[in-house]
N, C-alpha and C positions, 0 to 999 in steps of 0.2 A: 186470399193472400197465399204465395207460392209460401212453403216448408223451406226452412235451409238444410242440407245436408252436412253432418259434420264431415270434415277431413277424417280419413284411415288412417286409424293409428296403429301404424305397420311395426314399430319401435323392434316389435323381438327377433327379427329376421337378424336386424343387427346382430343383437348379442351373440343368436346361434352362429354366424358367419365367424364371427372374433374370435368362439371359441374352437371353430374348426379352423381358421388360421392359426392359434395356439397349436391344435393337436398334430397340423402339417409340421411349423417349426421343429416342432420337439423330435417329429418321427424323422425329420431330415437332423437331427443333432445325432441323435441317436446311429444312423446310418451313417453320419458321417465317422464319428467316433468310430465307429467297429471298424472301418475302412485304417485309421491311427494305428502309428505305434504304441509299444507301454509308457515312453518319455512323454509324449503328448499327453496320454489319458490320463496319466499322475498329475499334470499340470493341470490340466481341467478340472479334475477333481479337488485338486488344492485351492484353486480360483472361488471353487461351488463352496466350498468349506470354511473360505475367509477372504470374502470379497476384496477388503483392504490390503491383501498383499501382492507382492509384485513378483513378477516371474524374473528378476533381475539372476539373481542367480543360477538358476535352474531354467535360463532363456534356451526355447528348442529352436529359435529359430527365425520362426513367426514373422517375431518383430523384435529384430535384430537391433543390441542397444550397443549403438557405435559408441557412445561414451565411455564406456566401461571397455568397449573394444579395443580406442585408444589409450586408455590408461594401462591396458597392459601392452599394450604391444611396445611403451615408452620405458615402461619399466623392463619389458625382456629385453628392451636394447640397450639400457645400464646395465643389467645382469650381463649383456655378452661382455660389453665396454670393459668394465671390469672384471670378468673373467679372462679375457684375452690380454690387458696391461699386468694381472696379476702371474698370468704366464713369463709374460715381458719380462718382469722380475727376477720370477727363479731361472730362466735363462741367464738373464745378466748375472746373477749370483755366480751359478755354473761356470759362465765366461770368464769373470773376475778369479775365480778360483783357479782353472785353466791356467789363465794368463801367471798368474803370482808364482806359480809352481814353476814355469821357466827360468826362474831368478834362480842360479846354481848355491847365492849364497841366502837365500829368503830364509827365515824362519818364521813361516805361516802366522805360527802361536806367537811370536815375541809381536810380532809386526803389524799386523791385520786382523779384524773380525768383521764377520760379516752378518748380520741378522737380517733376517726374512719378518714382518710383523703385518699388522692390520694399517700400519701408517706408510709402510716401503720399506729400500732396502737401506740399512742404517750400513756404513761401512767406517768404522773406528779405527785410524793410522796412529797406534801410539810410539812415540819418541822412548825408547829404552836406552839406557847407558848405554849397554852391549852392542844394541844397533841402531843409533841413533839414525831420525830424518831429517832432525837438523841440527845446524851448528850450536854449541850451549850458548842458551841466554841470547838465540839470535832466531828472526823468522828466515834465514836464505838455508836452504837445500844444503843436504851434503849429498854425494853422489850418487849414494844409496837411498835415500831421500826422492831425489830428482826421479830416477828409475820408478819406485813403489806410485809416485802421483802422476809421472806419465802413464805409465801402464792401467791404472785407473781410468786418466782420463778419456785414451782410445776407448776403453770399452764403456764408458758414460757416453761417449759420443756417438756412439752408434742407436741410442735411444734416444730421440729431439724432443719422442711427446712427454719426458719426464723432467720434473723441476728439480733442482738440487739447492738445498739448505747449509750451507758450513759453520761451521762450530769450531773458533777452539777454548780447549781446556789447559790445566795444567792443576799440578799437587800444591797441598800447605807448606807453607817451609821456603815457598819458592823466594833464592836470593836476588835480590833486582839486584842489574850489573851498574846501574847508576839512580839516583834518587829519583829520573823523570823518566824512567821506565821500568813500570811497574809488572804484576801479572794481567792487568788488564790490557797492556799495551801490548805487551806478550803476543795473549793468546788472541786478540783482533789481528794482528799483522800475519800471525801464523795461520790464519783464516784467509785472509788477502793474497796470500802467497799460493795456498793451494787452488783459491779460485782463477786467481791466472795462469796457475799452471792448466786447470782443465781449459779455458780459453785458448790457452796456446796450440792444444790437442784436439781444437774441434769443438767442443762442446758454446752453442749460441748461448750469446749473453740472455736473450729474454727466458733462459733456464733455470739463472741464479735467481732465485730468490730471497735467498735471505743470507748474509753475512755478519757474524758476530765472536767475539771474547766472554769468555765466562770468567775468564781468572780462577781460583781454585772454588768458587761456590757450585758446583755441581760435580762430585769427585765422583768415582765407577760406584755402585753398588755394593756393598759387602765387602769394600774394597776402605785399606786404612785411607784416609782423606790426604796421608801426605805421601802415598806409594808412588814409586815412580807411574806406576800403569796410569794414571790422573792427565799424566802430559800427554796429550792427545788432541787430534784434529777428526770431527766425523763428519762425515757427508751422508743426508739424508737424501732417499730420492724418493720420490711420491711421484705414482701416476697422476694422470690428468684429474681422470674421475678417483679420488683418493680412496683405496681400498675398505669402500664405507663408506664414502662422502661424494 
């Protein structure tokens, strides 16, 4: 009866092959790295040091993480947006101020202020005895009146991407000229009036946004609640993208 011969059990060729395919990998990592810059080799080494972390921040390149790409490139384009309507501003400002100073009989200080802030440009037209803008106890223009809100509104006009808000106010004390007109009737009509004056001058309706009377509940700042400075109409103007928002 023939012998059987076992099969060669060749087994360890394998292992020596695997481990000289190991020592090929490593000497070609190796080579390649030294071939790298320093941005690269920090990142490799950071990978070697804490396999769990991501090269998100410190990406060379590689493997380019377009998401993060476009989130900033959405956000540099609000940053310009709003640096460029924030410009829009203090030109208008500039221009409003320009323009007002043409008025031989203006008194800047009695008449007008204008603030620059994080919301826009706030422009405050208060009604003084001395120089009034409108008639007592009435929302229609006096002449000098009429001039201060046209001139405003050319140069509102010339800005379309901006929304404007009107406001008016007035002081405590205020005497109603009859029992059904009050300060709240007041200072809404006085608000109406100026928004059709910029209307009149150019400025698109889809710009108004917001029309309203305060009556004497919101008086100036540091200011007595029944000073004449109180009677006043302001026109808010806000960029598109709201300096912030």
């Amino acid at each position: 009866m023939a012998k059987k011969h076992g099969g060669h059990h060749g087994g360890s060729w394998k292992v020596a092959y695997a481990d000289f395919v190991t020592a090929m990998m490593a000497l070609f990592m190796v080579l390649w790295l030294s071939s790298q810059d320093e941005k690269i080799k920090e990142a490799v080494a950071r990978s070697f040091s804490n396999p769990f972390s991501t090269l998100t921040k410190q990406s060379t390149g590689i493997i380019p993480n377009k998401e993060m790409q476009a989130v900033k490139s959405s956000q540099g384009n609000f940053d310009s947006a709003s640096a460029v309507e924030l410009n829009m501003l203090r030109r208008l400002n500039e221009d409003l101020l320009a323009s007002l100073q043409k008025h031989p009989d203006l008194d800047q200080d009695e008449t007008v202020k204008l603030e620059l802030n994080n919301d826009g440009l706030r422009i405050s037209i208060f009604d003084r005895n001395r120089k009034p803008v409108f008639e007592p106890d009435s929302a229609r223009f006096t002449e000098y009146g009429r001039w201060v809100f046209s001139t405003l509104a050319w140069q509102v006009a010339r800005y379309p991407s901006f929304r404007v808000e009107l406001e008016g106010h007035t002081e405590q004390g205020f005497k109603a000229p009859r029992d059904d007109y009050g300060p709240w009737e007041l200072t809404t009509d006085r608000a109406n009036t100026a928004r059709r004056s910029l209307l009149e001058h150019g400025v698109k309706t889809p710009q108004i946004r917001k029309v309203a009377g305060y009556a004497d509940t919101q008086p100036m700042p540091r200011f007595n609640p029944e000073d004449e400075i109180n009677r006043r109409v302001s026109l808010m103007l806000k960029a598109a993208n709201k300096i912030g928002q």
